[in-house]
N, C-alpha and C positions, 0 to 999 in steps of 0.2 A: 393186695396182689403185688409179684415183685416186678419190676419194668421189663425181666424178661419172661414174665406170663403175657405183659400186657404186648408186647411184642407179638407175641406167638400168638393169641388170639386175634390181635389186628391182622395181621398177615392171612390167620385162616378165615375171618370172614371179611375180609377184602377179595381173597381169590373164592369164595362161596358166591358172594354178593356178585363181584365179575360174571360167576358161569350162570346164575341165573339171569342176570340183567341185559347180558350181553353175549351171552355163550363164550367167555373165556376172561382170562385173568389179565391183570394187567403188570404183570412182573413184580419181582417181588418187592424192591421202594414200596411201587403205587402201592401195592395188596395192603403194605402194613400202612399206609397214607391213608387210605380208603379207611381203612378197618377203625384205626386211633375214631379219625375224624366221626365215624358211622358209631362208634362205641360213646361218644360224647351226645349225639347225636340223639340214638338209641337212648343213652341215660335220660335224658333231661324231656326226650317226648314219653317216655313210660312215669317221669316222675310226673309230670302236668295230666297222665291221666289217670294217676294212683293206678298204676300199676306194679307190683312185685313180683319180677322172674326170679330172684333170688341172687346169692352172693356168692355163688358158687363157681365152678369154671362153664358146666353149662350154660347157666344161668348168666355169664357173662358173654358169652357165644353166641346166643339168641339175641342179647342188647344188641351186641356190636351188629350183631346180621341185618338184623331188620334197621337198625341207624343208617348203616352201610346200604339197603337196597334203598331207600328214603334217598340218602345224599344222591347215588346216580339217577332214582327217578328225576330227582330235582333237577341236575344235571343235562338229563336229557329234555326234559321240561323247557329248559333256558336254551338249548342248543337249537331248537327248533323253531326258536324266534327269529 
């Protein structure tokens, strides 16, 4: 994928992950912050549980989301200590 697919996916499930976690985005840096981070995130807990969403641009949407709502769970997890 080229860095500005991975761009654009960060970004959109950055601001996905924002409206659900928290009902709104966090501008667009954070979004693609969130999203990168959530897409590394995503990869590595779907590879530990053999999981395959595929290689696709969906399929990369879904990683980055769910990494991405993982990172803020986490997030808010630690905030509240």
């Amino acid at each position: 994928m080229s860095w500005l697919w991975f761009i654009i996916v960060g970004a959109v499930s950055g601001w996905l992950a924002g409206n659900i976690m928290r009902g709104g985005g966090f501008g667009l840096l954070m979004n693609i912050v969130v999203g990168v981070i959530g897409a590394l995130i995503g990869g590595w807990v779907f590879d530990l549980l053999g999981i395959g969403v595929g290689n696709g641009l969906i399929g990369s949407l879904i990683t980055a989301l769910v990494g991405a709502i993982l990172l803020l769970w986490i997030i808010s997890l630690l905030k509240r200590k």
